[in-house]
C-alpha positions in Angstrom: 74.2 113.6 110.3 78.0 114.1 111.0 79.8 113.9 108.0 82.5 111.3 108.7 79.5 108.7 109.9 77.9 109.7 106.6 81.1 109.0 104.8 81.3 106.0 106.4 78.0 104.8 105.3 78.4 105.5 101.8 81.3 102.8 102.3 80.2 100.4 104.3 79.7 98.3 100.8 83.5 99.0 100.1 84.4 97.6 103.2 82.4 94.6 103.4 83.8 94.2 99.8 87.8 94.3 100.6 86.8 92.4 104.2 86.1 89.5 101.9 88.9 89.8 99.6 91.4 90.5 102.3 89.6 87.1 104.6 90.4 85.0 101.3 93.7 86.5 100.0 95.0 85.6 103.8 93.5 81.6 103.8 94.5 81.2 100.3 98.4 82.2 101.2 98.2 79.2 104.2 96.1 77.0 101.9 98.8 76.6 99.2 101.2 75.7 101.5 99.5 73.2 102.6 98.3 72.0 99.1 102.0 71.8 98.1 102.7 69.7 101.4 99.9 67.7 100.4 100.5 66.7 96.5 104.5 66.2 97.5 105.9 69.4 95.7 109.2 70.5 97.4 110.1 73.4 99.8 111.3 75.0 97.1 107.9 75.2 94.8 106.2 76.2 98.5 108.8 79.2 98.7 108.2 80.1 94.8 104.2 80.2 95.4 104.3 83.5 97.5 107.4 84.9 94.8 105.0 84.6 91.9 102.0 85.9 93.7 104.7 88.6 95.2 105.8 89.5 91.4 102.1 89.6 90.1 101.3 91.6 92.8 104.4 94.4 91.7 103.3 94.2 88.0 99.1 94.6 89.3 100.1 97.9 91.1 101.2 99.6 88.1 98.9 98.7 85.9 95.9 99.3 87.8 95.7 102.5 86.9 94.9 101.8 83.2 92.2 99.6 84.5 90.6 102.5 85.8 91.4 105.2 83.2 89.6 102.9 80.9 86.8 100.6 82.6 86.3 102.1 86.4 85.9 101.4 89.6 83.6 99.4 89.9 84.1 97.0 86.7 87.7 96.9 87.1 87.0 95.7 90.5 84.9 92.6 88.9 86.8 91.8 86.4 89.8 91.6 89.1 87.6 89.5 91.5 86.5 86.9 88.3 90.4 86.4 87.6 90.5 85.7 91.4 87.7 83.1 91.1 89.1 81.4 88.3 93.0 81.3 90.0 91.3 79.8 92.9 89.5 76.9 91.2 92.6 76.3 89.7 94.0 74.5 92.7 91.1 71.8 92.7 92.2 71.2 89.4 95.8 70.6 88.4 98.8 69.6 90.6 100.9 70.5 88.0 103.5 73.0 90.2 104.7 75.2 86.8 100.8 75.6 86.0 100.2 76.5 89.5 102.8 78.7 89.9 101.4 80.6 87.3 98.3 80.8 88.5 99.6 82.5 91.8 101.0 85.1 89.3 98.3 86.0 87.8 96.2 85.9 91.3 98.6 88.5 92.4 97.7 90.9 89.9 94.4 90.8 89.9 94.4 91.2 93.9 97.0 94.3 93.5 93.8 96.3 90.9 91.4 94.8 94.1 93.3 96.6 96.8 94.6 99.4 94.8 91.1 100.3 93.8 90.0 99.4 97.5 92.8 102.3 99.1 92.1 104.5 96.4 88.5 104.4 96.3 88.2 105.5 100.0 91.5 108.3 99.9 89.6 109.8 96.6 86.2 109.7 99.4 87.6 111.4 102.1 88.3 114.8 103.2 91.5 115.8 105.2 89.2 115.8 108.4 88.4 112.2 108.1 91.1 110.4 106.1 92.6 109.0 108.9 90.2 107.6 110.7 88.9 106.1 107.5 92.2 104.2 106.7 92.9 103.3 110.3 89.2 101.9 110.0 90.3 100.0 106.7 93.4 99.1 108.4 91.8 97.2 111.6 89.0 95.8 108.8 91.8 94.0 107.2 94.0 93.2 110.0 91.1 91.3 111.9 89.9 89.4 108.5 93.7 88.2 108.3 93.1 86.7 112.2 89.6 85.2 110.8 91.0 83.7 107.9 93.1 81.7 109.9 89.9 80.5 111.7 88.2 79.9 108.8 90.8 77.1 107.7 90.2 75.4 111.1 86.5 75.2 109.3 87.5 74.2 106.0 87.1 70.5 104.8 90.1 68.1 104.7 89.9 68.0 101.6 91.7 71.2 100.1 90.3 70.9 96.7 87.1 71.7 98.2 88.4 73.6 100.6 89.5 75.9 97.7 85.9 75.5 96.0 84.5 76.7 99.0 86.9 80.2 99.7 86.3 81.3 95.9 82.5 82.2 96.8 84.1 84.8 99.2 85.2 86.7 95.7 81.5 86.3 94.6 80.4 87.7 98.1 82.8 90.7 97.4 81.4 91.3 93.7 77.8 91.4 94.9 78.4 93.9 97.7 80.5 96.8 95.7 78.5 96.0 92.1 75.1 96.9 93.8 76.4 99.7 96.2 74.2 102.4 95.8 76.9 104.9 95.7 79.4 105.6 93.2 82.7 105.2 93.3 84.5 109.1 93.1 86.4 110.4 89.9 89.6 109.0 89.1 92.5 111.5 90.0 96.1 111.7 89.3 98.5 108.6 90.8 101.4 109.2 92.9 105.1 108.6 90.8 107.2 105.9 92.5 110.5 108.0 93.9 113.3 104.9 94.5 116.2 106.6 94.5 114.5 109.7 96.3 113.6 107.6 99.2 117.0 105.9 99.7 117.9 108.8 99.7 115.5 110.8 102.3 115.1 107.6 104.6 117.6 104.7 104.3 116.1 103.0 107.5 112.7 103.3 105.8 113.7 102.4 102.5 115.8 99.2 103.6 113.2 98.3 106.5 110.9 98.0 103.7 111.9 95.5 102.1 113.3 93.5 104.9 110.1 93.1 106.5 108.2 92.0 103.0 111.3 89.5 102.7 110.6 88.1 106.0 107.1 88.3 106.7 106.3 86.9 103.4 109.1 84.0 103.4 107.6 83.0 107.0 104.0 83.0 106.2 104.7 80.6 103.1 107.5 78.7 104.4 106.2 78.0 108.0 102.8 76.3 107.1 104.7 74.1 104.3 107.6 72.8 107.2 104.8 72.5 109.8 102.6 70.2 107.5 105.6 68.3 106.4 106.0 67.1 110.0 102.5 65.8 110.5 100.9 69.1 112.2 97.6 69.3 111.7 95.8 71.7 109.7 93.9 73.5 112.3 97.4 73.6 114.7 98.7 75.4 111.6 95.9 77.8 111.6 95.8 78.2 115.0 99.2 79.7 115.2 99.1 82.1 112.0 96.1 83.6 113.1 97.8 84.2 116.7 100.6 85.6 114.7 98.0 88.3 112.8 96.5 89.1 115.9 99.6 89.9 117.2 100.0 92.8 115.0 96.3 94.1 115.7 96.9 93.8 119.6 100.7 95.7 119.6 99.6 97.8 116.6 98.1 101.1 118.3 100.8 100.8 121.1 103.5 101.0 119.3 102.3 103.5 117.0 101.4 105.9 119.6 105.0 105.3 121.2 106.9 106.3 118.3 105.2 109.4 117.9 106.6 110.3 121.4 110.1 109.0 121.0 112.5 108.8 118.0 111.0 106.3 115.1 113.9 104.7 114.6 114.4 103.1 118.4 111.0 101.6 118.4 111.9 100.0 115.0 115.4 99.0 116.7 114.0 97.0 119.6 111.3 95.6 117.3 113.8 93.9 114.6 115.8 93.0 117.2 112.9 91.0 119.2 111.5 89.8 115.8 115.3 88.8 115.6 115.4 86.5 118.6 111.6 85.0 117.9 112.3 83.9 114.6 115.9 82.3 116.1 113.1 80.4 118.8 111.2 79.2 115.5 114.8 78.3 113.9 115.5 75.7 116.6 111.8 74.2 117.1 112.1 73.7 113.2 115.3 72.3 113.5 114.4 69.1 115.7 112.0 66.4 115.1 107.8 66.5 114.8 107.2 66.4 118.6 108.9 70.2 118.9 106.6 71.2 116.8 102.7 70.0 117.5 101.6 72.0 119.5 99.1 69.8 121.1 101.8 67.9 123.4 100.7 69.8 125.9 99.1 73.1 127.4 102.2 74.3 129.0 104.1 73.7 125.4 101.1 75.2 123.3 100.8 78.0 125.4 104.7 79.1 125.3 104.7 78.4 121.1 101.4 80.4 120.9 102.9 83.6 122.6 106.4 83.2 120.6 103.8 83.7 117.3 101.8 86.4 119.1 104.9 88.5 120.2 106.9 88.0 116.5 103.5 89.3 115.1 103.6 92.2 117.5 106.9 93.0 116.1 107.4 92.0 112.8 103.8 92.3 111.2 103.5 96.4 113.1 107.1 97.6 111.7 105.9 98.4 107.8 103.5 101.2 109.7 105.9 102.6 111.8 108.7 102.5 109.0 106.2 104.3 106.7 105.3 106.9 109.4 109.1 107.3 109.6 109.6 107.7 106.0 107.5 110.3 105.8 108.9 112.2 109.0 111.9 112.5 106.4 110.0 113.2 103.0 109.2 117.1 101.9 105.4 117.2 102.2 104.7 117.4 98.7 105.8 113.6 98.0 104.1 112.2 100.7 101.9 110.5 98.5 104.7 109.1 96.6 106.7 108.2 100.0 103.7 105.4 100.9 103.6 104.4 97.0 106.9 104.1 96.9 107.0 102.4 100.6 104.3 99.5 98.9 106.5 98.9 95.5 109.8 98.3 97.8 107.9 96.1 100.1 106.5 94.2 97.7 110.0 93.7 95.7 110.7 92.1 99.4 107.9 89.8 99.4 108.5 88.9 95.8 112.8 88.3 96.7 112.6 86.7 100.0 110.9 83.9 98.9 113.2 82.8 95.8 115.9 83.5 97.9 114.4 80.9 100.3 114.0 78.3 97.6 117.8 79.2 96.4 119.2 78.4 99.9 116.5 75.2 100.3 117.9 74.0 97.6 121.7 74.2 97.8 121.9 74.1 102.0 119.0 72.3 103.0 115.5 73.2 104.1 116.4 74.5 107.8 118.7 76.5 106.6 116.3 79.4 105.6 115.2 79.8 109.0 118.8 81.0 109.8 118.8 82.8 106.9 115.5 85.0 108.1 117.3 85.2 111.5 120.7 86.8 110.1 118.8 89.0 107.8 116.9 91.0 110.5 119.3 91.2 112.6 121.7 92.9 110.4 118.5 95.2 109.7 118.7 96.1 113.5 122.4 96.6 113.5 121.5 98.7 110.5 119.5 100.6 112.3 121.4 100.8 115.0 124.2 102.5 113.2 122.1 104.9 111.5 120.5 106.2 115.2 124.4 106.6 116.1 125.1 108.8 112.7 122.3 110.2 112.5 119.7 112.6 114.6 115.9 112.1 114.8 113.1 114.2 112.9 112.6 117.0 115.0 109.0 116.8 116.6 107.5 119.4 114.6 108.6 117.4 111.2 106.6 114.2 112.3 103.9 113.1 111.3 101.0 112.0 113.2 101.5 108.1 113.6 98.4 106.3 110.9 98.3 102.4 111.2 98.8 101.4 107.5 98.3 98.3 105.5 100.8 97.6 103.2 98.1 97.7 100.6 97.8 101.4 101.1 98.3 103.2 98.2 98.3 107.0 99.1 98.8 109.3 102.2 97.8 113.3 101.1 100.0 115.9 102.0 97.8 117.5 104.3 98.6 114.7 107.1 101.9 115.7 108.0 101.9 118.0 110.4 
């Protein structure tokens, strides 16, 4: 048998395994939205559920490590699941915002040790020959269950307590699959450092792109469904346009990829932030006006033109973490490439875990609306950014570029041997 379809049989129980965490993790972020919406909380405690989750998420990825040192794989993995479970429940539970807010904390940790172990189960599998594929595999695995979970709230009862009841067997699903694998998971090896400064350093653009785009793709996943519901859209409206949005970055993913490894990094990123700029201005003033600018059901025309505003802003915002961590490590000696794309996840996750309490700051003191601007004027002076830098600046010679990998921002290591 050829040896990259063998690998990928010896993980097809890894895969089913993260397909379900990643399909819940995704309908869990648009189902608390809409469970603060429901129970009355404020923008402000919408904005602070993705923070917490953000933060536990940060404090999961450094910790994971001991997990496995000291449990592995495999019960590390269900022991991360069964705090998943439990944080899930939760919600059918209590409405009690400080309670639930520390339940999304403690949800992000655990599903930091299910993804780390996910990304580093299949890196420690493969070879240099079939790395690639493997993760771009992983990557397409993940990016379609983020489009399904969306679909699966249009599914979902009314009632979100249940709804949540329901979505927690998926961790169950996930346990069952990887704890009676037949094959084990590979040794434990050593775990990249996390270089800050060093990466400022080798790639600004990369570094600051980084944590733009976990500011602002996290702040608009949260903040969106909340507003929406708040105006009387319905839920499966809701879904319907964040799924469009992930499917968005699966349908532009490849292109974009395969463009900036003909052309400098940096002006592929440039016209991205500065479209994802003018989309999330669009959203900005439908928000700003009453319920009827929003429900998309007014009429085909209407839907239609809202629908490819969501599928073009995921084409450009949800695709830039890939192509900012191919172009950090176009700039990164080949010996810390590793550390480049664990140092690429820490900063963007630092953004996920910012750009939310920055968004409940501003709700609070300015008004709800004015968050929108507030994503609007922080890409765009991310494109002017990078837009200075391509003046200063020259491009990575060809030979110092990497070949373009679409990667997750829950991928935890890239080996030396794939820069080229």
């Amino acid at each position: 048998m050829d040896p990259f379809k063998e690998r990928l049989l010896t993980l097809r129980s890894l895969f089913v395994a993260m397909a379900a965490v990643q399909l819940v993790t995704a309908a869990s972020g648009t189902l608390v939205a809409l469970y603060f919406a429901e129970t009355g909380a404020s923008q402000e405690a919408a904005a602070l559920a993705p923070a917490f989750y953000s933060l536990g998420f940060l404090l999961g990825c450094f910790y994971i490590a001991g997990w496995l040192s000291a449990i592995g794989h495999v019960r590390a993995f269900a022991a991360g699941a069964a705090i998943c479970i439990a944080s899930t429940l939760a919600f059918s539970v209590s409405e009690a915002v400080p309670f639930l807010l520390l339940v999304r904390f403690l949800t992000g940790v655990a599903t930091a040790g299910l993804f780390a172990i996910g990304d580093a189960w299949i890196s420690e599998s493969a070879d240099k020959e079939s790395r690639g594929r493997l993760l771009a595999i992983y990557a397409i695995i993940l990016g379609t269950m983020s489009v399904a979970s969306q679909l699966l709230i249009q599914v979902l009862p009314d009632d979100l307590n249940e709804a949540f009841v329901l979505i927690s067997m998926l961790f169950c699903i996930a346990i069952v699959f990887l704890t009676a694998a037949r094959t084990d998971p590979p040794p434990l090896k050593a775990v990249a450092n996390v270089r800050i400064k060093e990466l400022f350093k080798d790639s600004p653009t990369a570094w600051v792109g980084s944590f733009v785009v976990g500011m602002v793709a996290t702040t608009l996943l949260s903040v969106v469904p909340y507003r929406a519901a708040v105006l009387g859209i319905e839920t499966t409206d809701i879904g319907l346009a964040i799924g469009v949005l992930y499917f968005g970055r699966i349908m532009f993913m490849y292109p974009l990829g395969k463009l900036s490894d003909l052309f400098d990094r940096r002006l592929i990123i440039l016209i991205n932030s500065i479209i994802a700029s003018l989309l999330l201005a669009a959203i900005a003033i439908l928000g700003s006006g009453d319920e009827t600018a929003y429900i998309l059901g007014a009429s085909v025309g209407w839907q239609q033109l809202q629908l490819a505003v969501f599928l073009l802003l995921g084409g450009a915002l949800l695709t830039m973490y890939s192509l900012l961590a191919a172009h950090a490590m176009d700039r990164s000696p080949p010996v810390y490439v590793a550390s480049t794309s664990v140092t690429m996840l820490f900063v963007n996750t630092v953004g996920a875990a910012s750009g939310p309490l920055l968004a409940s700051t501003v709700s609070g003191i300015i008004g709800d609306l004015a968050l929108f601007w507030l994503l609007v004027a922080t890409m765009a002076a991310f494109a002017a950014f990078v837009g200075l830098r391509m003046i200063r600046y020259h491009s990575a010679a060809n030979a110092e570029k990497t070949q373009h990998k679409d990667i997750p921002t829950t991928s935890v290591e890239l080996t030396p041997t794939e820069k080229r």
